[in-house]
C-alpha positions, 0 to 999 in steps of 0.5 A: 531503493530498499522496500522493507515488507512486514506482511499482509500489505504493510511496507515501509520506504525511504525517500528522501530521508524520511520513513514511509510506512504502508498499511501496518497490520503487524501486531494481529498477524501471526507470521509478524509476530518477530516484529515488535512494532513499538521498535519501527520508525515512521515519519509518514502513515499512508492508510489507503482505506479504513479496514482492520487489516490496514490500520490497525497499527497506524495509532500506535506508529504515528504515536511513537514516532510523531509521524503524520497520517495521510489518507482520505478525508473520513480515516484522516479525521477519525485518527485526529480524534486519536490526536493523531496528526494528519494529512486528508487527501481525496480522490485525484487530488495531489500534495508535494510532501518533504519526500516527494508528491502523494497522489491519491487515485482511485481503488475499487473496494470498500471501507470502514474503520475498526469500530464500525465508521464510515471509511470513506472511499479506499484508494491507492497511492503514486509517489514520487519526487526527482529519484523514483515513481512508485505506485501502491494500490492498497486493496482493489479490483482490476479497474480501467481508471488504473490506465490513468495513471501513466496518463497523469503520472510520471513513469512508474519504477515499480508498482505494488498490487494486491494479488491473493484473490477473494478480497481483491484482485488475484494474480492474473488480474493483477498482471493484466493491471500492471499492462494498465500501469505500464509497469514492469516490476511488481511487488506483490502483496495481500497473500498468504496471511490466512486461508482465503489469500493463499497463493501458487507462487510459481503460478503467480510468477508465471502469470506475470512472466508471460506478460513480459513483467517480473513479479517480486514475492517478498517475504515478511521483516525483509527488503526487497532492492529495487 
């Protein structure tokens, strides 16, 4: 399994032939700015909440591509009014996708679109089909509802939680969310793009070490093999 990181918290992913893609912030980030965002494939954009640095490339990769936005009910509408096509989810709720089944669970944090709109409520993202289950928590706190989801879910291959701190949870938060989740292997991600974020990485390895858990650091424009 191949998950292409292009900073912040965007990644793609294929399951199933078809292109995945994470939160796209690559245009405004500085340390992306080898990556031509007009040249990426997308057949689905999963938004898990309405801030800048979450979507803001979201209009242009579901343009290109005709792919189809999957978010909340509030940030899936506001990107029909771009024409863009769109797939609304809520909170607990669940699709079965031609790649696989989306649900939508539950993230502390907040949201609102890059003109000012109501975002809806943010959240995070488990997928999976007959291959993989995989979770992507967008932008949260360390929360107790995360002990749902091996609840509710099948077993988790890997999981991808934000770790910078200051706008979400830090590492040593997130190392006791991947005992919630019951998972073993963790891709970080928001760290290091600006000041507020960055990170010790061998501190941050070792807080999930001593946990029993391997986390994975990627860097931007390459895989990481699962």
């Amino acid at each position: 399994m191949n998950l292409t990181f292009y900073g912040q918290a965007s990644f793609s992913i294929e399951l199933k032939g078809k292109t995945i893609f994470f939160d796209p912030f690559i245009s405004p980030n500085e340390k992306a700015n080898h990556i031509d965002v007009n040249s990426l494939k997308a057949d689905y954009v999963l938004l898990s909440h309405g801030h800048q640095d979450h979507v803001v490339d979201a209009e242009a990769l579901a343009k290109n591509n005709d792919a189809t936005i999957i978010s909340n009910y509030e940030v899936v509408s506001w990107f029909g009014a771009k024409e863009c096509k769109g797939h609304p989810l809520n909170h607990g709720g669940k699709w079965k996708f031609d790649f696989g089944t989306v649900k939508y669970v539950n993230a502390v944090h907040s949201s609102v679109l890059p003109d000012g709109t109501y975002g809806g409520n943010p959240g995070g993202f488990v997928i999976w089909n007959d291959e993989v289950c995989f979770y992507f928590a967008g932008d949260t706190a360390l929360t107790l509802d995360m002990k749902l989801i091996p609840m509710t879910c099948p077993k988790l291959d890997f999981a991808i939680l934000p770790i910078g701190d200051n706008f979400t949870m830090g590492y040593d938060d997130a190392a006791i969310a991947a005992e919630f989740i019951e998972c073993d292997n963790i891709v970080g991600c928001h760290f290091d793009t600006f000041g507020y974020i960055e990170i010790d990485h061998e501190a941050a390895i070792e807080a999930f070490k001593k946990k029993g858990k391997n986390l994975i650091l990627p860097t931007i424009g390459n895989k990481v093999v699962l």
